[in-house]
C-alpha positions in Angstrom: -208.4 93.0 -140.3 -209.8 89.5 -140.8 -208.7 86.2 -139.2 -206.0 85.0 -142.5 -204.7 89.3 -142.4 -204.0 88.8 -138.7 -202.2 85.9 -138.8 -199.9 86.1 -141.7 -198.9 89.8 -139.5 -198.3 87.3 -136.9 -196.0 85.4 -139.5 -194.7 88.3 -140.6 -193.8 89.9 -137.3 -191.7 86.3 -135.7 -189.8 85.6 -138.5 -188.5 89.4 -138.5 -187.5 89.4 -134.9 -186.2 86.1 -134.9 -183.9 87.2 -137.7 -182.8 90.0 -135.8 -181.3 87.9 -132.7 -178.1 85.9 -133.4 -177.1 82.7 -131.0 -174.5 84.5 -129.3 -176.8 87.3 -128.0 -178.9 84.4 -126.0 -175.8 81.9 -125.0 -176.3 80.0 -128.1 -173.8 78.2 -130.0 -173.5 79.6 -133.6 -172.4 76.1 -135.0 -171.4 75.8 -138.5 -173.4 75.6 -141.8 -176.0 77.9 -140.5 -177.9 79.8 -143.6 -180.9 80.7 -141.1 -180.3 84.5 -140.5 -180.4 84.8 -136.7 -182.0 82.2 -134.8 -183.6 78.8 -135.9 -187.2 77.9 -135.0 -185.8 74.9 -133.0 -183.6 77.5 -131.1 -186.6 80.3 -130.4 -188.8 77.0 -129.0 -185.8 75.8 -126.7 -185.2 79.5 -125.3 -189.2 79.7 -124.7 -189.6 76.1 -123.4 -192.4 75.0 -126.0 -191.8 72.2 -128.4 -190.4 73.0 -131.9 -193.5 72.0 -133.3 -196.1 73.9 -131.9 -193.5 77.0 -132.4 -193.8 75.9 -135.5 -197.6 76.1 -136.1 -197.8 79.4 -134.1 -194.5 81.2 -136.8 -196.9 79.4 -140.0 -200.2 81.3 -138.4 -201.9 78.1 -137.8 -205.1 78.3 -135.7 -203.9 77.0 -132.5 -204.9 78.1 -128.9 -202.5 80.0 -126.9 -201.9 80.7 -122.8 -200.9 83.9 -121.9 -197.9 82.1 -120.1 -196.7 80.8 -123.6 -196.8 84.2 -125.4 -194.4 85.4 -122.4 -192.2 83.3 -122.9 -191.7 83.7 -126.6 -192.0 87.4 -126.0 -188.8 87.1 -123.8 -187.0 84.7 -126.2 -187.2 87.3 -128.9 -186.3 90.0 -126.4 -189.3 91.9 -127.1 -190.0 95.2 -125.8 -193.2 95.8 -123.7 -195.0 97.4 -127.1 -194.1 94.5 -129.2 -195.0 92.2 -126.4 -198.6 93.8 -126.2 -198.9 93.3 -130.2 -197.6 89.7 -130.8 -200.3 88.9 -128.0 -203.3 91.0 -130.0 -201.8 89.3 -133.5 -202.0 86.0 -131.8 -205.0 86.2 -129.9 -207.2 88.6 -131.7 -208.9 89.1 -128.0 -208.0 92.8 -128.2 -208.5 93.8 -131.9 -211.3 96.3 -131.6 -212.6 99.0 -134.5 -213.4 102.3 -133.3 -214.5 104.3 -136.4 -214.4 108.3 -135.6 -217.7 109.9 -135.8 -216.0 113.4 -135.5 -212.6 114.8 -136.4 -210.4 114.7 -133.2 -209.8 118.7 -131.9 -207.7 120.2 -129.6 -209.5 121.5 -126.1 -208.8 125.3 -125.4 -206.4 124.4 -123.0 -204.5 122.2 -125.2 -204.8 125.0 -128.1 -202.6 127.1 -124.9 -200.2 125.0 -124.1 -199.1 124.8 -127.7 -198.7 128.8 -127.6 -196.9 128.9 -124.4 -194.4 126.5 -126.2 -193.4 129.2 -128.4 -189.5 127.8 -129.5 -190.2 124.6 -129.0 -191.6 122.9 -132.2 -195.0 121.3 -131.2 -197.5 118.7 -132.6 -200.6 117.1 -131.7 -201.5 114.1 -133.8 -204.3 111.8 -133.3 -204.2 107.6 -132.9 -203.7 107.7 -137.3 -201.2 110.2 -137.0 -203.4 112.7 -138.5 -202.0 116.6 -137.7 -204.5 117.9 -135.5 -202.2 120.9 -133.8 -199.3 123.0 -134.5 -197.4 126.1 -133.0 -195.9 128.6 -135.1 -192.5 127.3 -134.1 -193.8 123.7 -135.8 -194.9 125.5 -138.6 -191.4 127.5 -139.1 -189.0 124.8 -138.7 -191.2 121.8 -140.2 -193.4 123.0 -143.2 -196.7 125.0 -143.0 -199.1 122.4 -141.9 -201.9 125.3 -142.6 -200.7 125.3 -146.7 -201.5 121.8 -147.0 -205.2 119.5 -147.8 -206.4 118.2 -144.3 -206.5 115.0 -146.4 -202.6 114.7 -146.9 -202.2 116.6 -142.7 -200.6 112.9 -141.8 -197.5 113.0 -140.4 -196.2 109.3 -142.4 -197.6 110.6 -145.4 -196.1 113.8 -145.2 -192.8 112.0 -144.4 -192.5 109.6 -147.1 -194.2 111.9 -149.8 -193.0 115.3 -149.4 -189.0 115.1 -150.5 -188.2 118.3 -147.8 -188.6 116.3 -145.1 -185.7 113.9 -145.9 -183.5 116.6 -146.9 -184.0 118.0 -143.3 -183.0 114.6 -141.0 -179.7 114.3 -141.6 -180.2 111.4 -139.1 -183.4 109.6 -141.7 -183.3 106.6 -140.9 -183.5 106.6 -137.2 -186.2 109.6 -137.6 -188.0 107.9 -140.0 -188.2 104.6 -138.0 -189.2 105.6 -135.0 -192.4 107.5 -136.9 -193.4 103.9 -137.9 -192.6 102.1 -135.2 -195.3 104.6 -133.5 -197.7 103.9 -136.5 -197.2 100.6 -135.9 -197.9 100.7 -132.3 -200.8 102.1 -133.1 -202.2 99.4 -135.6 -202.1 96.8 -133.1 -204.5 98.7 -131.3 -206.9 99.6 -133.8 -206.6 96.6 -136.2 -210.1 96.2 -136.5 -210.2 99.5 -137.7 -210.0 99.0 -141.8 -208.5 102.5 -142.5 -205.2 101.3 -141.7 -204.9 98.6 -144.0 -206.3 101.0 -146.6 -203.7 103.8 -145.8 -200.6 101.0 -146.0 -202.0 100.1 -149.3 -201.9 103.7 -150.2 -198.8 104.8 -149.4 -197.0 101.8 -150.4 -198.2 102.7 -153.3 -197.3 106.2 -153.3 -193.4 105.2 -151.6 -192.7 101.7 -152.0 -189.8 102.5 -149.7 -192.5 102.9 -147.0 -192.6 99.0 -147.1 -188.9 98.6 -146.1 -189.5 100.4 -142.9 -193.1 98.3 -142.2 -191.1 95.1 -142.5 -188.7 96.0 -139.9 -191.9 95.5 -137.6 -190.5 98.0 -134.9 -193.4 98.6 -132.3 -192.8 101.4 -130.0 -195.8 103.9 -128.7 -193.4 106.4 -127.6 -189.3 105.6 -129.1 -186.4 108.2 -127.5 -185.2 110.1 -130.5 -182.5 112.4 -131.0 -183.2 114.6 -133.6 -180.7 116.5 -136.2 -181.6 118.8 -138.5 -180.3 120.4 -141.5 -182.1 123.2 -141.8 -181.8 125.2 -145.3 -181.7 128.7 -143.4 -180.8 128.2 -139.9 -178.4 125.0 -140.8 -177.8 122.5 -138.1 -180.2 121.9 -135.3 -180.1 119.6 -132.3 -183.6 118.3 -131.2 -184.7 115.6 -128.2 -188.2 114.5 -129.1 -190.5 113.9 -126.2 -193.5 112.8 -126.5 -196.7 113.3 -124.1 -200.5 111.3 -124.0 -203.3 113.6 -123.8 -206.0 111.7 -122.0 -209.4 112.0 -123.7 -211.3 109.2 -126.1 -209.5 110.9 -129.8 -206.0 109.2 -128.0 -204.1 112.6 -128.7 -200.4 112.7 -128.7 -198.4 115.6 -128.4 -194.8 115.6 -129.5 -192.3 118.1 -128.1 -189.3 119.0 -130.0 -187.2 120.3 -127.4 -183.5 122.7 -128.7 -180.7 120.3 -126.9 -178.8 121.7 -123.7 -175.8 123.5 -125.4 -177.0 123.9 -128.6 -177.7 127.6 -129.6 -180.7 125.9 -131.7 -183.4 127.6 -129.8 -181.5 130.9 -130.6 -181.8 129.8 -134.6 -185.4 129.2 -133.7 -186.1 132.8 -132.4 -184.6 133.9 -135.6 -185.9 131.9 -138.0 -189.5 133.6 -136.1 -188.5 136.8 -136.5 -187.7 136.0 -140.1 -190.9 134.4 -140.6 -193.0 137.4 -138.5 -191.8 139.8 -141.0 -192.5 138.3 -144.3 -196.5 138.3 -143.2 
């Protein structure tokens, strides 16, 4: 991402969370005739402590030098969780864009490979820093869709959710689901940045799903969001999920998610039969 890209992200990424606080939520007056949506400018550079002005410059993307001190300040003004706090500081300082380019396609170690079979009913996936399927257990494969079926060019988990129409049809909870996939992605952009594949892929699937766009603009950022998970499944009906999600240290930045049957559900039992089901049709 060049200097201008970075900067109108910047832009981009202030005005939406400013929009999303209103004066009441930090002890200020609403006041009348007030068309702003959320808070003003003025109101973000009082609650930071910095002059209107230069608040001003840094929202517009101007080239202007900025402390660490500063950046906390307006991270805290916007109530900014500790992801989005760590990508308004690479989007205004560019000090940590990097590009690392893969040389090699991530893959699972052998003990990884293990642990995904010993999760047998729990729906499993390892993805890489693109969100590239690089794993799957059978369980994955049975509730989800049969990652093995599809091109290793379209195995990307926000591609696959905002091009293949099953998916929707099976969160009955989309919107949060679909969110917190993005606001991964996104978390994951302001790391890699300098990497030009992601611009590339955003162009791609915006093309593909312009409703893709919608959900970039809310300009989440979250490396690892607490999602409950319901599904409507079209032969074992409803079932309860809790996603966790787990870092696999090693340079490819693997993550494994963990789709874990709620306590009191009898969805792992749907899972075992949904197996069976699936065992004897191969």
């Amino acid at each position: 991402m060049n200097a201008d890209s970075r900067r109108q992200s910047l832009t981009d990424f202030l005005k939406t969370h400013r929009a999303k606080l209103q004066p009441d939520v930090v002890g200020l007056p609403i006041g009348s005739r007030r068309r702003t949506p959320g808070l003003r400018r003025e109101e973000v550079a009082q609650l930071a402590g910095v002059s209107t002005t230069w608040y001003t410059w840094l929202e517009q993307g101007r080239d202007i030098s900025v402390s660490n001190q500063v950046l906390d300040s307006i991270a805290h003004a916007l109530q900014l969780n500790e992801d989005e706090r760590k990508y308004l500081f690479v989007l205004a300082s560019g000090q940590q864009e990097h590009t690392i380019l893969e040389t090699t396609p991530p893959q699972m170690s052998p003990a990884t490979s293990l642990i995904l079979e010993q999760l047998r009913y729990f729906p499993t996936i390892v993805s890489d820093r693109k969100c590239n399927v690089v794993g799957w257990n059978k369980a994955a494969a049975t509730v989800f869709i049969d990652f093995g079926a599809i091109p290793p060019e379209e195995r990307n988990i926000i591609w696959l959710l905002f091009t293949r129409k099953e998916f929707k049809a099976l969160a009955a909870n989309w919107n949060d689901f679909i969110r917190g996939f993005v606001a991964i992605f996104r978390s994951y952009y302001g790391q890699f940045m300098g990497d030009p594949w992601y611009n590339e892929f955003i162009a791609m699937i915006r093309k593909e799903n312009p409703e893709f766009s919608t959900f970039w603009n809310h300009n989440e950022v979250n490396a690892a969001p607490e999602v409950f998970i319901e599904f409507r499944h079209a032969k074992a009906g409803k079932m309860l999920f809790d996603l966790t999600t787990l870092q696999i240290q090693g340079g490819h930045d693997l993550r494994c998610s963990v789709y874990t049957p709620s306590n009191g559900s009898d969805t792992e039992k749907k899972i075992r039969n949904l197996m069976k089901r699936f065992a004897k049709s191969n």
